[in-house]
Each structure stands twice: as structure tokens, then as C-alpha cells.
C-alpha positions in Angstrom: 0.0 0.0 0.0 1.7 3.5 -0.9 1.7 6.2 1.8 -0.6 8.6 0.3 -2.4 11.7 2.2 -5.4 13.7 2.1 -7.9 11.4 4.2 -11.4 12.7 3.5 -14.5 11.4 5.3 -17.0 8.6 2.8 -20.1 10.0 2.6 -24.3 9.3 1.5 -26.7 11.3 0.7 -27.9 14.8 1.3 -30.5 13.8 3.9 -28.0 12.6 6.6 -26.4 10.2 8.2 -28.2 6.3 7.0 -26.7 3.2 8.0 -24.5 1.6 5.6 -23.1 -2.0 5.9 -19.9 -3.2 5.0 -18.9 -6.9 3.8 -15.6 -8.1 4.3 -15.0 -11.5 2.0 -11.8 -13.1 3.0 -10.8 -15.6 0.8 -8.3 -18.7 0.8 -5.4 -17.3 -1.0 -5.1 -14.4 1.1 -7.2 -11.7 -1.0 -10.5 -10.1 0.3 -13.2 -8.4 -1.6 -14.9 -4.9 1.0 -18.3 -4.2 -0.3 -20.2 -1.3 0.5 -24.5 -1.0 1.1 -26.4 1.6 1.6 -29.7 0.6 3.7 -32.8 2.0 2.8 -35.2 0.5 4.5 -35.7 -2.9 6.6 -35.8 -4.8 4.0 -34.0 -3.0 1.2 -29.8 -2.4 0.6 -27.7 -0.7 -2.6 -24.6 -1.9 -3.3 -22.2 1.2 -3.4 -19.6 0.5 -6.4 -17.9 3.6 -5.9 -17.3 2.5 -2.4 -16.3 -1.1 -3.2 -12.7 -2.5 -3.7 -10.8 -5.3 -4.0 -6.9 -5.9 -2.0 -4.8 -8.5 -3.6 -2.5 -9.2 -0.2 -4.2 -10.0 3.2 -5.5 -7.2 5.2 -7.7 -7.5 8.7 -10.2 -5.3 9.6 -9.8 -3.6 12.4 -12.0 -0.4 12.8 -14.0 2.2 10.6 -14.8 5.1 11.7 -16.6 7.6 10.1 -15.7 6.2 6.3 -12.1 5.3 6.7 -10.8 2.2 7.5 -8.0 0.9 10.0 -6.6 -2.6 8.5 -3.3 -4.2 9.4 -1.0 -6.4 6.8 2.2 -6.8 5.7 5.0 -4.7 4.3 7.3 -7.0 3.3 7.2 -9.6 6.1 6.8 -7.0 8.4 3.2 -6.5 9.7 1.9 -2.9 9.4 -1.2 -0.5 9.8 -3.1 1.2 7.0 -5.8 4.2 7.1 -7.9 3.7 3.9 -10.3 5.8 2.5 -12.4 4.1 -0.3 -14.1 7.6 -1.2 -10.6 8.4 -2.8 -9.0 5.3 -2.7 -6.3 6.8 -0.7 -4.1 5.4 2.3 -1.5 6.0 4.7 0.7 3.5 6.3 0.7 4.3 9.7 4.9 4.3 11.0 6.2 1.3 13.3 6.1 2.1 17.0 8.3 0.2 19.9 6.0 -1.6 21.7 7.3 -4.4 24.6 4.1 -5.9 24.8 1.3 -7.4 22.3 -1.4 -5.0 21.2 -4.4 -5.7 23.2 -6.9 -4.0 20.5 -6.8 -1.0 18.4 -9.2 1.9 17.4 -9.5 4.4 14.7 -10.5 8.1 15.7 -12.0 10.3 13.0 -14.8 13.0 13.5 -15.1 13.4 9.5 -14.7 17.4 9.9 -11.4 17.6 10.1 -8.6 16.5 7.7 -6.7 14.4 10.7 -7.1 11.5 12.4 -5.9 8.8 15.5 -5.1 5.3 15.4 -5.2 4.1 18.8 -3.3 1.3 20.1 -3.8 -0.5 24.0 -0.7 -2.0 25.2 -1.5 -4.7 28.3 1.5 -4.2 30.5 2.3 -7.4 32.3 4.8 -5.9 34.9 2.7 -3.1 35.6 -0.4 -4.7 35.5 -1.9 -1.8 34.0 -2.4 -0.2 30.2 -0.3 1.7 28.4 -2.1 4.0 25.0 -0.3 5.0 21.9 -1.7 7.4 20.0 -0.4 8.3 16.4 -1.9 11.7 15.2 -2.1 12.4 11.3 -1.5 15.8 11.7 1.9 15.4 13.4 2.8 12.0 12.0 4.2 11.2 15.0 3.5 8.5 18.1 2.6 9.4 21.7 2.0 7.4 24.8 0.8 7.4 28.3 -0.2 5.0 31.2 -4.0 5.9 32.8 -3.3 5.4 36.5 -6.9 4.2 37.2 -7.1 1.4 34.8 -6.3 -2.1 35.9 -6.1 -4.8 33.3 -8.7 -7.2 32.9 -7.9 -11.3 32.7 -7.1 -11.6 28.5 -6.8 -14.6 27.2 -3.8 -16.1 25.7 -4.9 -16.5 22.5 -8.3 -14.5 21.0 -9.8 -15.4 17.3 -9.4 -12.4 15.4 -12.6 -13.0 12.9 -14.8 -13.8 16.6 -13.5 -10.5 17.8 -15.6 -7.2 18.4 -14.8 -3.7 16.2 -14.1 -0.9 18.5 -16.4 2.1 18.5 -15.6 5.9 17.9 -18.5 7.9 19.5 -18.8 11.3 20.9 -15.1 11.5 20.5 -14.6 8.4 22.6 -13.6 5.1 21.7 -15.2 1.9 22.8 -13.7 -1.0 23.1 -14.4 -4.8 24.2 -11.4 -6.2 26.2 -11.7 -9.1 29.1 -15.6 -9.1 29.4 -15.1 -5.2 30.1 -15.7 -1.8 27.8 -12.9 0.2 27.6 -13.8 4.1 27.3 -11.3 6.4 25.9 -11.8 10.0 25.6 -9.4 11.1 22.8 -8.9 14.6 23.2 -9.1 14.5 27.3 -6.7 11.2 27.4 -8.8 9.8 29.9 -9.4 6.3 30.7 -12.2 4.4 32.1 -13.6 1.0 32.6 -16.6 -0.3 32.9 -18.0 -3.9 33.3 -19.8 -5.3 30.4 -23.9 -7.4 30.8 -22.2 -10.9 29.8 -19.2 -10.6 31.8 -18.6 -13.8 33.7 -16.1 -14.8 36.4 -13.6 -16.0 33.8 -13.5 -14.2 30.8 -10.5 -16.3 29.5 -12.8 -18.9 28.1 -15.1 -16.7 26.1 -13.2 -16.2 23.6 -13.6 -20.2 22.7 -16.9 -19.4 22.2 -18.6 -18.3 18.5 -20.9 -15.9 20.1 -21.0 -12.7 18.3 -21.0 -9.5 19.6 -20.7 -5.6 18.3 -20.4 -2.0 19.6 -23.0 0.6 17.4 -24.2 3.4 17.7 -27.5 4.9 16.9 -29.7 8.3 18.1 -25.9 9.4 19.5 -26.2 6.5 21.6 -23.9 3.6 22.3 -25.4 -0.1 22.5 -23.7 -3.0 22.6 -25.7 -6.0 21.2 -24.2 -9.7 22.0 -25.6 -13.5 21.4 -25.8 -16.2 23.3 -27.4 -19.7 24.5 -30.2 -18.3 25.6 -30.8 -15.0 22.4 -29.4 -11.8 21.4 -29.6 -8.7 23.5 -29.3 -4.8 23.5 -28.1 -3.1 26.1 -28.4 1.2 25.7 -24.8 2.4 27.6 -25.7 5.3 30.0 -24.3 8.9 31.0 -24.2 9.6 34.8 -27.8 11.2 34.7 -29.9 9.0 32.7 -28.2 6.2 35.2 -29.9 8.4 38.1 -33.3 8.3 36.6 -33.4 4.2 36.4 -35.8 2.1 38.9 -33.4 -0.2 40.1 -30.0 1.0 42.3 -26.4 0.2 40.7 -23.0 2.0 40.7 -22.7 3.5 37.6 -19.1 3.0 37.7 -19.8 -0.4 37.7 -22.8 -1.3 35.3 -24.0 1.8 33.1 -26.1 -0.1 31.3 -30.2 0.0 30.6 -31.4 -3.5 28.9 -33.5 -2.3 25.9 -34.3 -5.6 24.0 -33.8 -9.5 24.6 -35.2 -12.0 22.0 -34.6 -15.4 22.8 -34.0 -18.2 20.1 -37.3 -20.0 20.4 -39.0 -16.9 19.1 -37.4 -15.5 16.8 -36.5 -19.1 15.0 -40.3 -19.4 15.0 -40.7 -16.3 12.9 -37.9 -16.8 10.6 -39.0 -19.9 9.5 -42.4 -18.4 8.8 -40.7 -16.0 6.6 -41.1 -17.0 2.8 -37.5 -16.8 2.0 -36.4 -18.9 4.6 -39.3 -21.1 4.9 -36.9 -25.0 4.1 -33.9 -23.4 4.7 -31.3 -25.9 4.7 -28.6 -24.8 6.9 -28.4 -26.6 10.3 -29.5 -24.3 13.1 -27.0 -23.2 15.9 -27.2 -20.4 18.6 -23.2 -19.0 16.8 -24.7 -19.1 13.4 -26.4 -15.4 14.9 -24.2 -12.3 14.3 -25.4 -9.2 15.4 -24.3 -6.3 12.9 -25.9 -2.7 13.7 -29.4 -1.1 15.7 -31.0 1.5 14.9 -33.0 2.9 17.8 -35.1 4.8 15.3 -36.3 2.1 13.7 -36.6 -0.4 16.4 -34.6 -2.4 14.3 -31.3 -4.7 15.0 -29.7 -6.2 11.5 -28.0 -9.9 12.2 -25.9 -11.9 9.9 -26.5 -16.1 9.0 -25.4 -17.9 7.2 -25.7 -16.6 3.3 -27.7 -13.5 4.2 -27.9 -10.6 6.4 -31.8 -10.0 7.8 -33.4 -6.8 9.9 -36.0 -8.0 13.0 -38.2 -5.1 13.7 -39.2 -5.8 17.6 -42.3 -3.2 17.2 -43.8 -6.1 15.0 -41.5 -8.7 14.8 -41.1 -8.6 11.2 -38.1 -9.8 8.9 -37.0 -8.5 6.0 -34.1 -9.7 3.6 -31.5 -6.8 3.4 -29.2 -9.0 1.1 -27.5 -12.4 0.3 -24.5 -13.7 -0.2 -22.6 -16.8 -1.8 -19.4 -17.9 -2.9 -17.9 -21.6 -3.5 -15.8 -23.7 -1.6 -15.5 -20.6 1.7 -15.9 -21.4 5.1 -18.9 -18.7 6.6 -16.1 -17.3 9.2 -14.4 -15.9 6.8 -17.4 -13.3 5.5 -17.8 -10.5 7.9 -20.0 -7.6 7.7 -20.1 -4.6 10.0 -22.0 -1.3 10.1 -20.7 1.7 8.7 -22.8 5.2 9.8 -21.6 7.8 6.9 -22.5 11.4 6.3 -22.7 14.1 3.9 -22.9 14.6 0.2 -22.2 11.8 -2.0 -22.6 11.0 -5.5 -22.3 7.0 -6.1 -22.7 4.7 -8.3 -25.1 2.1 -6.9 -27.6 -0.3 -7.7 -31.0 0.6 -7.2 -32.8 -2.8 -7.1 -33.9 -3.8 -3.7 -32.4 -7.0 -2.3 -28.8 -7.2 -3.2 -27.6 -10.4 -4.2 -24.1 -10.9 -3.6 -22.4 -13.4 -5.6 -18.1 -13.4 -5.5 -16.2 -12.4 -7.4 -17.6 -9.4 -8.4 -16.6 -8.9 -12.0 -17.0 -5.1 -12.3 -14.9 -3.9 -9.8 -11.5 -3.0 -10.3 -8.7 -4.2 -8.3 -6.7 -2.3 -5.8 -3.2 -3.5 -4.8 -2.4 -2.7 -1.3 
């Protein structure tokens, strides 16, 4: 990938910010196909060609923020960080920084006004026991760092599957992240820290990440939620500021649990109303608790959009509908290796979509052109 500037924010239409998807197709030989939808309703998605783009070497996702994209690879046999902007098809290759320690997770910042942004990375410090946060800024291109004294780490596992893991969150100029069965709050411009227990946090974190439960961070109304499966359903939980915590029935430390519960579906249901859904009434595929992938929710439209297997779905808990936002095949893939994850983009943009309801997506896509990275 060439170190290119100029990092401008992707943007919609004139009406605002609309929830946009984006599909992530990794495929055996180390390429991966990103495509872009625009969602119009619940039951109707665009496919954004201008958006869309091919890479020819692996690349992981790691965050998008606010239309550009954080992905890690390889320069040389060296692994690296990219900021990519598919509006322009621009990127910069973010510098090497000394780190002792693994990277615990990493986070994009990017507001979409200004021409700068922050990659983020958390550094578990094992003889410390605490965090340490370095901070590259585009608009000095260089690396800063600083341990918050209030932070303790949480219990990580050794190892964590990168495609089960959860995309951090830029919101409010904070950024969210998953780490140990806790949410991680970082304030960029205030460099402040805090920590906050997550609603399926268990005793020992360590063995959660065995399991294919799906989770994601959103946003939606300015709001954060954070939206998990597991045995029992999938769940939405609204996280709370210090005074809409005060104005909730039951008592708890908001330093502890800032959390509201705002919906919980469990299997049973909402298996019995897919199934009565003509485009998945038969369906073949063998039903598991994993196979459900939360994606984005949209507190407007009492919506939450889920990937399974082959297609991504809204369930609108006002009526309990479905509709078919898209679908997707390719031969001879395992389903891990398809990932899609919301995108919330603003302002003006003119793009080249199709206009046809459901979108159908069938790899490769032919008519885009490849991008080497």
C-alpha cells in the first residue's frame, strides 16, 4: 500500500447520516473483496460501487470510523497499519512504534470534519499490570504514549480469534472497546481512561473467547449499545451517562454497570418467525445459537440487523417482522471468513449504486477494479 495523504470522510446522501453495511469476503489465497450497502429501509440495501474495492495481499479489519478504514498487513514480512479511505482510494501507512508488549486492541478516531485523524493502540503491560495508549496523530505524524493510573487490566486470554473479535467504536469522541468481558472508554482529546463492566461478563473471561458468540459495539440516536448472542438470544443493552443512570428504577454504581437492557429476544422466538418468513421457509442450513451475528441497531427504527449464514436480515421488535436486506454466496469458503459490519456515513455523495432492492451478492464481483495494497 503507498503512503498517500489527504484522508477525507466517505459520505451518502444529502438527507444525513443512513446506516450503511460493509462486507468483508476473505478468501483462501489471502485476497478479500470490501463491499459497501447503503440501507434504505428494513428490507431493502444498494450496493455502493464507488465504495467497493478489491486488495490482492491479506489485510484485517480492524475499525471504521466515520468512512475510513483501520486494516493491518504486511509490508514485506513486516506487519503494518493502514488508514484507507475508499471515497478516494487513498491510504497511509501508519509508521512502526516500539512496543514491549502485544497490542491488546486497536481503534481508529476520526470525526469526518477535520482532515486528521488517531489510530489508537492498547498495550497490556504485564509488569505493571496496568495499560499503556499510543496514539499516532495524522497531523503530526508522530507517536505518543501514556499510562492511565486508574485502569487495571482485565484477565485476556492467551490467544483470541481475530474473525470472533468485536470492532471498537468511535462515538462522541470516545472510543469503545471490548477487552476481558469489560468496555474500555477512551476519551481522545481528554486522554482519559475508564472501565466499565460489560452485561455478559462472567467470572472467567478467558474462556469466552472459545466461544462463537458474536458480539458488536454501534451506535445509533448518538447512543452507544452494545448487542451480543448467546445460549439463551441476542440482546441490546443502551450504555448510559451519569444522569440518565440516576433516573433508572433499580440501584447500581454507575461505575460499575451503566447499562439500561432495551431488548432480549430469545432463540425460540425468533427461529419461529424466521422460519415463517417465505425466504427462509426449508432453509437448509443446520441451526445453531453461533450461526447469529449481530451487525448494527437503529433505535429509530426499532430495528437490530443480524448476519446467518448466506444473508444478512433486519427484525423489527415493534412487529416482529423480517426483512431480507441481502444475500451472499461464494464456493468452496468457510462462513467465518465473510464479515459484515456497520458503517454510519455522512454528507454529500454521488455513487454509483444499484438501485434494485435486495442485493444479491455473488463473489467475485466482476465489475470492480482491483486495488493492490
Amino acid at each position: 500500500m503507498e503512503k498517500k495523504q489527504n484522508c477525507q470522510t466517505v459520505s451518502t446522501s444529502s438527507h444525513g447520516t443512513i446506516l450503511g453495511l460493509v462486507g468483508h469476503y476473505l478468501f483462501e489465497n489471502g485476497s478479500s473483496q470490501f463491499v459497501f450497502m447503503d440501507v434504505k429501509s428494513e428490507s431493502e440495501a444498494s450496493v455502493d460501487h464507488s465504495l467497493s474495492f478489491s486488495t490482492e495481499n491479506f489485510v484485517q479489519t480492524l475499525a471504521l470510523c466515520n468512512g475510513l478504514i483501520l486494516l493491518s498487513g504486511f509490508s514485506g514480512d513486516q506487519p503494518c497499519y493502514h488508514v484507507f479511505n475508499p471515497l478516494t482510494k487513498q491510504s497511509v501507512m501508519i509508521p512502526q512504534t516500539s512496543i514491549q508488549g502485544g497490542v491488546a486492541r486497536a481503534g481508529l478516531a476520526f470525526d469526518g470534519c477535520q482532515n486528521q485523524f488517531e489510530v489508537v493502540l492498547v498495550e497490556a503491560c504485564s509488569k505493571t499490570n496496568g495499560l499503556e495508549l499510543h496514539v499516532f496523530s495524522s497531523d503530526t505524524g508522530k507517536w505518543s504514549s501514556h499510562n492511565p493510573t486508574n485502569i487495571t487490566v482485565p484477565s485476556l486470554p492467551e490467544f483470541e480469534f481475530q474473525e470472533l473479535g468485536t470492532l471498537p467504536l468511535y462515538s462522541n469522541g470516545e472510543l469503545h472497546w471490548e477487552i476481558g468481558g469489560y468496555l474500555l472508554v477512551y476519551n481522545v482529546r481528554g486522554s482519559h481512561c475508564e472501565l466499565y463492566e460489560l452485561p455478559n461478563c462472567f467470572d472467567d473471561w478467558s474462556w469466552q473467547s472459545t466461544l462463537t458468540y458474536r458480539r458488536c459495539l454501534c451506535e445509533s440516536g448518538g447512543s452507544v449499545y452494545y448487542c451480543y448472542t448467546d445460549f439463551d438470544g441476542f440482546h441490546i443493552w443502551n450504555l448510559l451517562n451519569e444522569n440518565q443512570h440516576v433516573g433508572l428504577s433499580y440501584s447500581c454504581d454507575h461505575k460499575k454497570f451503566p447499562w439500561r437492557l432495551v431488548h432480549s429476544v430469545i432463540h425460540e422466538v425468533f427461529m419461529s418467525k424466521l422460519t415463517k418468513h417465505q425466504k427462509f421457509c426449508g432453509s437448509i442450513y443446520g441451526w445453531e445459537p453461533y450461526k447469529v451475528a449481530p451487525i448494527a441497531y437503529s433505535e429509530e427504527a426499532q430495528t437490530i440487523y443480524l448476519q446467518l449464514p448466506g444473508t444478512v436480515i433486519s427484525y423489527e421488535f415493534d412487529t416482529g417482522s423480517i426483512g431480507s436486506i441481502c444475500s451472499y454466496s461464494y464456493p468452496g469458503m468457510n462462513f467465518n471468513c465473510c464479515s459484515f459490519f456497520s458503517s454510519t456515513i455522512n454528507g454529500p455523495h454521488s455513487a454509483q449504486r444499484d438501485t434494485s432492492g435486495e442485493s444479491e451478492l455473488n463473489l467475485p464481483i466482476a465489475e470492480m477494479a482491483k486495488l493492490a495494497l
